[in-house]
C-alpha positions in Angstrom: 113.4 88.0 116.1 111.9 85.5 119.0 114.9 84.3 119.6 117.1 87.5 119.5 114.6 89.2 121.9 114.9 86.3 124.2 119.0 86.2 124.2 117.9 89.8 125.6 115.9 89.2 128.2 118.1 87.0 129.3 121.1 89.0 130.0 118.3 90.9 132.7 117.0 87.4 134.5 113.4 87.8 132.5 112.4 84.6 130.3 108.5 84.4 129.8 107.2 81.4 128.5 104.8 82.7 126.0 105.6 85.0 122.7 103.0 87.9 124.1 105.4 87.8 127.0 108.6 88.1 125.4 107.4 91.2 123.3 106.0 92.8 126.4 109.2 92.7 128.4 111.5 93.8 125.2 109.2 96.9 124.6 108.9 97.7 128.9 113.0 97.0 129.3 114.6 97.9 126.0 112.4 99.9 123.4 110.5 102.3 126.7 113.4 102.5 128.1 115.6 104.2 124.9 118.2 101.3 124.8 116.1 100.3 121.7 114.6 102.0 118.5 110.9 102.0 119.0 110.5 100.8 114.9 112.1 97.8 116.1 109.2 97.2 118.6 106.8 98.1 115.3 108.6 95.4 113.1 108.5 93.1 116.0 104.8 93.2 116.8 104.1 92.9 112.9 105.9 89.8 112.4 104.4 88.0 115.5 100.9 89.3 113.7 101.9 87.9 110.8 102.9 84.6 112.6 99.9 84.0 114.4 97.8 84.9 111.3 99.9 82.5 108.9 99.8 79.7 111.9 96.0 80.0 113.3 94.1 81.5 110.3 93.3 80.7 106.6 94.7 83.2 104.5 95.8 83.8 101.4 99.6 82.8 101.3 101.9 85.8 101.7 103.0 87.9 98.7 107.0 87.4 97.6 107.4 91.4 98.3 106.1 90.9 101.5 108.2 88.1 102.7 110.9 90.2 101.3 110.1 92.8 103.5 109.4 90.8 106.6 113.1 89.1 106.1 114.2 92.3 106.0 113.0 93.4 109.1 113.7 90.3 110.9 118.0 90.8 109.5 117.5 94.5 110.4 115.7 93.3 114.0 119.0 90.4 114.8 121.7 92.9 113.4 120.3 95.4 115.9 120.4 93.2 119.2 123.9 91.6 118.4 124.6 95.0 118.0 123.4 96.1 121.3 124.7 92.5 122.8 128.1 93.1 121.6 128.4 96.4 123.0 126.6 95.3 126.6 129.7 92.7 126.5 132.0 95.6 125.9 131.2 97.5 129.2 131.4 94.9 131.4 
């Protein structure tokens, strides 16, 4: 999802160098601005959660259903963008 949100803000010039930054800018330039679903936005700010919990805290380790659902998310999240990317490529 990182990286697909990156390939985004690249086509507009914007590259932040820290994760919080990258989700910022996606929700202010695609998800605010209607180019993108907003539950893409909710799945993207779940799965850094679940990143930064799984990398900086002790936890118990996730649940099969719930890395199901997370992969799911993430396919749903990359399908979306090249989606988007492919039809930005279109039009110009």
């Amino acid at each position: 999802m990182f990286y697909a949100a990156l390939a985004l803000l690249e086509i507009i010039g914007a590259v932040p160098s820290k994760h919080a930054g990258v989700i910022s800018l996606f929700d202010t330039e695609f998800v605010l601005k209607g180019e993108l679903p907003k539950d893409l936005s909710k799945d993207f700010h779940k799965a850094f959660e679940l990143g930064q919990v799984s990398d900086y805290r002790i936890i118990e380790p996730c649940s099969a259903d719930k890395a199901v659902e997370a992969w799911e998310k993430a396919t749903r999240f990359v399908d979306a963008v090249a989606d988007y990317l492919r039809k930005r490529a279109g039009t110009l």
